[in-house]
C-alpha positions as CSV (number, residue, x, y, z in Angstrom):
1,X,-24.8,1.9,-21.3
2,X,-22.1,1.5,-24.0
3,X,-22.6,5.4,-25.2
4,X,-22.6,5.9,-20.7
5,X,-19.0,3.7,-21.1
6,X,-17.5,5.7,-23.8
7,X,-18.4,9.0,-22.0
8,X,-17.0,8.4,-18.9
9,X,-13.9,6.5,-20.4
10,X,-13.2,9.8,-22.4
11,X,-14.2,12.6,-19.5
12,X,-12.2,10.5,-17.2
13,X,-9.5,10.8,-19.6
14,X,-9.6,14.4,-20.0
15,X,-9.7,14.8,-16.4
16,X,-6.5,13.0,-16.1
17,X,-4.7,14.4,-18.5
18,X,-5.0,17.8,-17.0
19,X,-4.1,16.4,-13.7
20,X,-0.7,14.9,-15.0
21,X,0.7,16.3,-18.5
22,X,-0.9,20.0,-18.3
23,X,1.5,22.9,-17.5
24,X,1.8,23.4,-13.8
25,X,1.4,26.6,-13.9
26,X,-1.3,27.3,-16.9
27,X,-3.5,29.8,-16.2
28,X,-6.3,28.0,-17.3
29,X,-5.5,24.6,-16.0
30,X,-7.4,25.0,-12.9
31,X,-11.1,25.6,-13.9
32,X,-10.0,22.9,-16.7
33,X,-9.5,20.8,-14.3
34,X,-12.5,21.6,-12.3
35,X,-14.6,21.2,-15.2
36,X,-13.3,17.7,-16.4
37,X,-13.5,16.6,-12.9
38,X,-17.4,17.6,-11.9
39,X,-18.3,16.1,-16.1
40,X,-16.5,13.2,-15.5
41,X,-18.2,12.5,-11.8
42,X,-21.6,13.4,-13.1
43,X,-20.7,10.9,-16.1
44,X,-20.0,8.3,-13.6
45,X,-23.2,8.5,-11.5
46,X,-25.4,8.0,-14.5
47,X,-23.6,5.1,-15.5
48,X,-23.6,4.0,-11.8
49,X,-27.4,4.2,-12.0
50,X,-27.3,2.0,-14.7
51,X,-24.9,-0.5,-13.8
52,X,-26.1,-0.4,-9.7
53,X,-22.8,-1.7,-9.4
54,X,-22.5,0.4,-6.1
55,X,-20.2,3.5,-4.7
56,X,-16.9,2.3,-6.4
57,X,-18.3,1.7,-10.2
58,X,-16.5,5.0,-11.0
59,X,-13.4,2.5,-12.1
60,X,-15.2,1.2,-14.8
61,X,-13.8,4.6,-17.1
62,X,-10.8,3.1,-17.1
63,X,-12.0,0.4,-19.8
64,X,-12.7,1.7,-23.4
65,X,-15.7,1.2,-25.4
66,X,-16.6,2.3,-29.3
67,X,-19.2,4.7,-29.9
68,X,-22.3,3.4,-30.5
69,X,-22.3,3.0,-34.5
70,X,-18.9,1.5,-34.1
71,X,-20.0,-1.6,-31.5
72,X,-23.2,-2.2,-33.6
73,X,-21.3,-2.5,-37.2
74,X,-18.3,-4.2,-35.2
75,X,-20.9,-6.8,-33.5
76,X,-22.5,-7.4,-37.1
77,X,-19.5,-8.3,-38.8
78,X,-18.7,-10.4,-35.5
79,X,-21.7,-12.6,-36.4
80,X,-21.4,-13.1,-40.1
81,X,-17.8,-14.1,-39.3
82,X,-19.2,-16.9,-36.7
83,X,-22.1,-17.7,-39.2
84,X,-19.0,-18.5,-41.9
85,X,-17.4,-20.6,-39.5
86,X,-14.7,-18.4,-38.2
87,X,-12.8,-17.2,-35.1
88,X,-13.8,-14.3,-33.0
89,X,-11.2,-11.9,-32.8
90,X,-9.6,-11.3,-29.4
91,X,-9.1,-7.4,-27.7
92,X,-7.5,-5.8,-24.8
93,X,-8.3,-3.2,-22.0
94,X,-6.5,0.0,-23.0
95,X,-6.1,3.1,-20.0
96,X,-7.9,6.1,-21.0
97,X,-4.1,8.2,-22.9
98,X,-2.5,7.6,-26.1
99,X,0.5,5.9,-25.2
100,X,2.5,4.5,-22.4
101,X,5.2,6.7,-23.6
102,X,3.1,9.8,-23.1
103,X,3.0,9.3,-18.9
104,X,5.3,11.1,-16.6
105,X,8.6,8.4,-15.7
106,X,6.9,8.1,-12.2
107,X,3.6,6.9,-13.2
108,X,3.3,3.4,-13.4
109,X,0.8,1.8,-15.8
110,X,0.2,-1.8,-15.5
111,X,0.5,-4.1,-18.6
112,X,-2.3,-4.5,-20.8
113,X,-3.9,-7.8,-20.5
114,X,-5.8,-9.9,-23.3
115,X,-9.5,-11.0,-22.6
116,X,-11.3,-12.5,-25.2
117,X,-14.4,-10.6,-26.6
118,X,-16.8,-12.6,-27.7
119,X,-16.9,-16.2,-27.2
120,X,-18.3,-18.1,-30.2
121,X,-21.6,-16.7,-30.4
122,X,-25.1,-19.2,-30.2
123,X,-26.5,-20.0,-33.3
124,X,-29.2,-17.6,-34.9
125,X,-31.9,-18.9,-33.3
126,X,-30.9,-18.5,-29.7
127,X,-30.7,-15.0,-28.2
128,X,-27.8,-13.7,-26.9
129,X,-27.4,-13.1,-23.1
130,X,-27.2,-10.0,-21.4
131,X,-23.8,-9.2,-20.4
132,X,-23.5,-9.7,-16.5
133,X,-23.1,-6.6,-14.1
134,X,-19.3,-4.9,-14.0
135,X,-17.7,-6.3,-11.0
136,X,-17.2,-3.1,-8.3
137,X,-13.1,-3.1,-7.6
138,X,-12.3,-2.5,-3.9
139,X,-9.4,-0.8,-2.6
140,X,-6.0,-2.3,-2.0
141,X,-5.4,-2.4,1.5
142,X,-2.5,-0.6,2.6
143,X,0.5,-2.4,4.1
144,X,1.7,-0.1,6.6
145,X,-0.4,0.9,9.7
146,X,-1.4,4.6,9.6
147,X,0.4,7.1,12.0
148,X,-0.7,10.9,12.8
149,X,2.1,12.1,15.0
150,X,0.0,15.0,16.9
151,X,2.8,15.6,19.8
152,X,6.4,15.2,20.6
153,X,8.1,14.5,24.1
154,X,6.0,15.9,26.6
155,X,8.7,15.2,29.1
156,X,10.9,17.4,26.6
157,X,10.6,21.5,26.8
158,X,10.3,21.5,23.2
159,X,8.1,23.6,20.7
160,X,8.1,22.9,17.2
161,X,6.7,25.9,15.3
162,X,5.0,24.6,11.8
163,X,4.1,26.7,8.3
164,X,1.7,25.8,5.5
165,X,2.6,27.1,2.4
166,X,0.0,26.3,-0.6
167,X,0.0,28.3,-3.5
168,X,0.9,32.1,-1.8
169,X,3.4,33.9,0.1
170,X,2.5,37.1,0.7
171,X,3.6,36.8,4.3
172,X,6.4,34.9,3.9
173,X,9.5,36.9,4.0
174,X,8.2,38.4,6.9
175,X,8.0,35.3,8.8
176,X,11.4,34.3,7.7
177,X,13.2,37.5,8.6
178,X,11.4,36.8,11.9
179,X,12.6,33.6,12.7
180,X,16.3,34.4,11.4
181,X,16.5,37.3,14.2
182,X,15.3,34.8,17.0
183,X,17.8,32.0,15.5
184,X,14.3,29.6,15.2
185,X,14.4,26.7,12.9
186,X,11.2,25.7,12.0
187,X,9.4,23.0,9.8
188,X,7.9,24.1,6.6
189,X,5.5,22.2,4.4
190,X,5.3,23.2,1.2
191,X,2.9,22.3,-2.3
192,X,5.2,21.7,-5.5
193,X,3.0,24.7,-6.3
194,X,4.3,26.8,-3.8
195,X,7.8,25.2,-5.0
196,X,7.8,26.5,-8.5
197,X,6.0,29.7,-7.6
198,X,8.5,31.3,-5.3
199,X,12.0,29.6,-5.6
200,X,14.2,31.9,-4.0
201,X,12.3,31.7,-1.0
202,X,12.2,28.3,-0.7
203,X,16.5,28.4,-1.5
204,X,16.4,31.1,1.2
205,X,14.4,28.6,3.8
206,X,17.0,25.9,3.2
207,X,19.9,28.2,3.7
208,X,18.7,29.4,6.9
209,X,18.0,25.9,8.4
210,X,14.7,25.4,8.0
211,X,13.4,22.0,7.6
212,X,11.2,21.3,4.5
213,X,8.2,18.7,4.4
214,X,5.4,17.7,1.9
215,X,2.0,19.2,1.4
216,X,1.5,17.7,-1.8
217,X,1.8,18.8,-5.5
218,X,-1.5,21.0,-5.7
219,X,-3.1,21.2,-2.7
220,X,-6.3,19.1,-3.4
221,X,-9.2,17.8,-1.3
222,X,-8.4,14.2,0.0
223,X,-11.8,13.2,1.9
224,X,-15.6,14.1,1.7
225,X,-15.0,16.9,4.7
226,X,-16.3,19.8,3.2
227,X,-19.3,18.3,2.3
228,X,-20.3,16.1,4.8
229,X,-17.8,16.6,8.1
230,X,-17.1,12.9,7.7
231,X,-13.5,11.6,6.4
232,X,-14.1,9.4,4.1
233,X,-11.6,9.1,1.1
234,X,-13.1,10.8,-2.0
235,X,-13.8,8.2,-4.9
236,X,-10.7,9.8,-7.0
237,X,-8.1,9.4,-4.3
238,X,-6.3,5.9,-5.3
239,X,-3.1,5.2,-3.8
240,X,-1.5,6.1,-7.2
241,X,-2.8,9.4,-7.0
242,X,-2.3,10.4,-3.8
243,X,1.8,8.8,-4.1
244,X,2.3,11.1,-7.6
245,X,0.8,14.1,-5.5
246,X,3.5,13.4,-3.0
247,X,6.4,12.6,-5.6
248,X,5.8,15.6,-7.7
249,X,6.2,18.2,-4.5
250,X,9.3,15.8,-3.5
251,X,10.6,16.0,-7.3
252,X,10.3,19.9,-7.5
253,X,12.5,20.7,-4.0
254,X,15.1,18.1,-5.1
255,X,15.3,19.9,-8.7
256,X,15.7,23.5,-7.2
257,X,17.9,22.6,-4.2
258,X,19.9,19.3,-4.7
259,X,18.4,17.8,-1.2
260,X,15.8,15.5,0.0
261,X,12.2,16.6,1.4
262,X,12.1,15.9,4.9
263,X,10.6,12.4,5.4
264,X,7.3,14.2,6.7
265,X,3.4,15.2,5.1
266,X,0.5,17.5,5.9
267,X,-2.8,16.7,4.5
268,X,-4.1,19.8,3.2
269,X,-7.3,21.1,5.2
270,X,-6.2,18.7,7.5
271,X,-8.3,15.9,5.4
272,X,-7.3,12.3,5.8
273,X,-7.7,8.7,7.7
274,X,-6.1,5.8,8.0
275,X,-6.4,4.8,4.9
276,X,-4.8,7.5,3.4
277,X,-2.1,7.9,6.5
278,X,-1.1,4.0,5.4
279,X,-0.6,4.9,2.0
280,X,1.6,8.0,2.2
281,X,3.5,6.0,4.9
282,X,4.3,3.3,2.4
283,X,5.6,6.0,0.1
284,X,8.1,7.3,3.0
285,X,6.4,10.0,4.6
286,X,4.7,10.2,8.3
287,X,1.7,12.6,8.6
288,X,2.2,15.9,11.1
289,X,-0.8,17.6,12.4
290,X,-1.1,19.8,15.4
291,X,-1.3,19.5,18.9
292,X,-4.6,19.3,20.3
293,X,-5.2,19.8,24.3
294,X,-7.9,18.5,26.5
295,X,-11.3,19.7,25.0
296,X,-11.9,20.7,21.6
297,X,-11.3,24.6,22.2
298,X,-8.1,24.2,23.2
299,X,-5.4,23.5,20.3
300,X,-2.1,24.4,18.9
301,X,-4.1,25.7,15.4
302,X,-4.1,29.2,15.2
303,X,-6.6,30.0,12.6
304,X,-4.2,32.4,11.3
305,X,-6.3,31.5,7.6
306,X,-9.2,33.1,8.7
307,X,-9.5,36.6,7.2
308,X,-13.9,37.5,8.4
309,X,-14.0,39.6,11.6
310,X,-17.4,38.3,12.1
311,X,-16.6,34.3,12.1
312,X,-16.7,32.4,15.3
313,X,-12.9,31.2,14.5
314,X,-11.9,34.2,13.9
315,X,-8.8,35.0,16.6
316,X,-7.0,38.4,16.9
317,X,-3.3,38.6,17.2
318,X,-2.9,39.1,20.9
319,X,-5.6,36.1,21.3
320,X,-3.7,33.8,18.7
321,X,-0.4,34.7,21.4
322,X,-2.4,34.2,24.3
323,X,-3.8,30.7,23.1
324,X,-0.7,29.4,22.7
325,X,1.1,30.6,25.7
326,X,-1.7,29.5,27.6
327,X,-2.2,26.2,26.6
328,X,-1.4,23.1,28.9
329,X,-1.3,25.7,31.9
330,X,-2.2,23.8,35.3
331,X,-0.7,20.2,33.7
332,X,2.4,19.2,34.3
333,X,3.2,18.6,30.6
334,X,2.5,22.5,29.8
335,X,3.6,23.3,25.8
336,X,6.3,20.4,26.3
337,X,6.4,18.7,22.8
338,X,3.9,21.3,21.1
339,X,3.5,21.5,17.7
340,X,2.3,25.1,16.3
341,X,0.0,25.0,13.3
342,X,0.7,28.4,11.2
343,X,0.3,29.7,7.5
344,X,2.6,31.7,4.7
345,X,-0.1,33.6,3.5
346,X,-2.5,35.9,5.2
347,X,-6.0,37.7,3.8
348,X,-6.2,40.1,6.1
349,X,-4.8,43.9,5.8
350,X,-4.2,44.0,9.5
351,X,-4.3,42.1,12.6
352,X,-2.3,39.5,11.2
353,X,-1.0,36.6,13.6
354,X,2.3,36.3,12.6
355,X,3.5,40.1,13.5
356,X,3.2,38.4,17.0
357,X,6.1,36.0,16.3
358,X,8.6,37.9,17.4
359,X,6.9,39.1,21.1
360,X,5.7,35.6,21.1
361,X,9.2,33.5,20.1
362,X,10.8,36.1,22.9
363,X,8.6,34.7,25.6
364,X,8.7,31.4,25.1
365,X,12.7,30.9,25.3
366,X,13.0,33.7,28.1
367,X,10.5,30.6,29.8
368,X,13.2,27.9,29.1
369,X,11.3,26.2,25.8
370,X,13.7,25.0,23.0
371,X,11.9,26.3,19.8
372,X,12.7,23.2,17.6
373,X,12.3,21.3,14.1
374,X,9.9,18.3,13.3
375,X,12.9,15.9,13.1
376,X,14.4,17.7,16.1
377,X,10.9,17.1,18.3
378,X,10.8,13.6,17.6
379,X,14.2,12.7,18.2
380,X,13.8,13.7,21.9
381,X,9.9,11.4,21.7
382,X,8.8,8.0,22.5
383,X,10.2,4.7,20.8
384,X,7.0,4.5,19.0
385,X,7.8,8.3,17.3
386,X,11.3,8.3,16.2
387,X,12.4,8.8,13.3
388,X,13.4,4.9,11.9
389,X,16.2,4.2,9.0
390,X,13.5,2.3,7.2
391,X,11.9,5.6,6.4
392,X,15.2,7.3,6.2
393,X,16.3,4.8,3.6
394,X,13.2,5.7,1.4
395,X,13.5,9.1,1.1
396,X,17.1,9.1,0.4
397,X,15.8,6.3,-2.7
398,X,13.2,8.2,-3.7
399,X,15.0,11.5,-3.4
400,X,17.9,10.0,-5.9
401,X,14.7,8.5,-8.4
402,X,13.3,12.1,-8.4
403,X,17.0,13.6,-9.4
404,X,17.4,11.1,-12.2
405,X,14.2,11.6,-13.9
């Protein structure tokens, strides 16, 4: 268990370290990263195994322990020194990096606190007891109720047309030149990735009038989705993590434009829950998806990601046009306070959705809808939906901590 301990403390550590201090844009860093991340989860379940301290016992890297000749020479001397009469020594808890100083200024790392050892140890002829099971640590419950804004006004005829961008733009400048022509602002969420990859388009977004929200820093999984369609927070999501995901993307657009993110997220792969809404809420930032209709078929997502001719979500370009002048038809709320998921990237060579923008943008103002932002869709919605100055206040605080740092 101690040899377990000191694995996982150190693979954990790796794993971190690649995560935080390694070169955003190393072309190595990502299948470093994967590795350090499946060695230090397959670390983790052995020692789970051990310990049977249950789903969460992958905190227990965070503690270090000495190698194995190191605790059994350390817990000798430890004895002769009681024998003799003396004290036991007292250590600390120390987080899996060198040095405070060696973190990022916006990760916080909580002071080290002092826990005695050993307490004076039984005489000779009594054995020791076994240590007792590490205690499990459960999650922090979040303090602000968790929000996934799906839909504007549908009193409103407003249409707010949304783009991913993750770590490619091959379809990008396209799209913008499109939506210049039709005088369309639109709401863009980009990855800090994306960010420091393509920087003149992101200065060219901003100077057109586009509005800019989060995707986080690098795009990662948030929930168990992909492997079990359920959406349930993946064991290395913290609220710490997911917070530095979002303050990193924030940091890198208020570095290379002087402004403030748009107080607004997308979880990439559309992966989160309440727990996760609540947390990035806290930080400043309310959660965007798309607008879904009636049954499960009918949705504002136009799959524009999906590059295999032979898939069942596969949708040509007329259809991804059709779907989305179609939807809400026979209700009275039609596409009022839509939101339209779409991508900055495309795999395919042809049939690509967005050369329908501009046949598609042409239709729907000829039919009286006001193509809008994010911010501009929910000014128009419900009390519950707009846009508060609690939420306006944080950005603008964290947007001046990001500039400093």
């Amino acid at each position: 268990m101690i040899w377990l301990s000191d694995a996982a403390g150190r693979a954990e550590s790796d794993r971190i370290a690649l995560e935080i201090g390694a070169p955003p844009c190393g072309l190595l860093r990502h299948p470093r990263l994967l590795w350090a991340s499946w060695r230090a989860r397959a670390t983790l379940r052995r020692l789970n195994r051990r310990l049977d301290a249950g789903p969460w016992a992958g905190h227990v890297s965070g503690v270090w322990l000495p190698p194995p000749r190191g605790t059994a020479a350390f817990l000798l001397v430890l004895i002769a020194w009681t024998a003799a009469g003396g004290r036991a020594p007292a250590t600390r808890a120390m987080l899996p990096f060198a040095s405070p100083s060696s973190l990022p200024a916006n990760v916080a790392v909580a002071p080290p606190v002092t826990t005695p050892l050993l307490s004076a140890l039984p005489p000779p002829a009594v054995s020791v007891p076994s240590p007792a099971p590490v205690p499990s640590r459960s999650r922090p419950a979040p303090r602000v109720a968790a929000e996934d804004i799906t839909r504007g006004n549908i009193t409103a005829r407003e249409i707010a047309f949304t783009f991913d961008g993750g770590a490619e733009a091959n379809v990008a400048g396209e799209i913008l030149d499109f939506l210049q022509a039709h005088k369309v602002h639109a709401t863009i969420f980009l990855t800090g990735q994306f960010i420091r990859m393509f920087p003149d388009l992101v200065r060219r977004m901003v100077a057109d009038g586009h509005e800019v929200g989060n995707h986080l820093d690098a795009h990662p999984h948030l929930t168990t989705y992909a492997e079990n369609h359920r959406q349930q927070t993946l064991p290395g999501v913290t609220r710490e993590f997911l917070v530095g995901q979002l303050r990193r993307a924030e940091a890198s657009f208020s570095r290379l434009t002087g402004q403030a993110m748009a107080p607004y997220w997308r979880a990439p792969y559309g992966e989160h829950n309440p727990e996760i809404l609540a947390w990035a809420a806290e930080a400043g930032f309310r959660h965007i998806s798309w607008t879904r209709g009636g049954g499960t078929a009918e949705d504002l997502d136009t799959r524009d990601w999906v590059a295999d001719r032979s898939s069942r979500t596969y949708r040509s370009r007329e259809e991804v046009a059709a779907r989305i002048l179609e939807f809400g038809r026979g209700r009275p709320e039609a596409l009022n306070g839509g939101i339209v998921l779409m991508h900055l990237a495309s795999h395919r060579k042809s049939d690509r959705p967005h050369e329908s923008l501009p046949q598609l943008l042409n239709t729907l103002q000829r039919q009286g809808y006001r193509l809008v932002t994010i911010s501009e869709l929910l000014g128009r919605a419900q009390p519950d939906q707009a846009s508060g100055p609690a939420a306006a206040t944080r950005l603008r605080a964290s947007a001046v901590q990001a500039s400093t740092q």
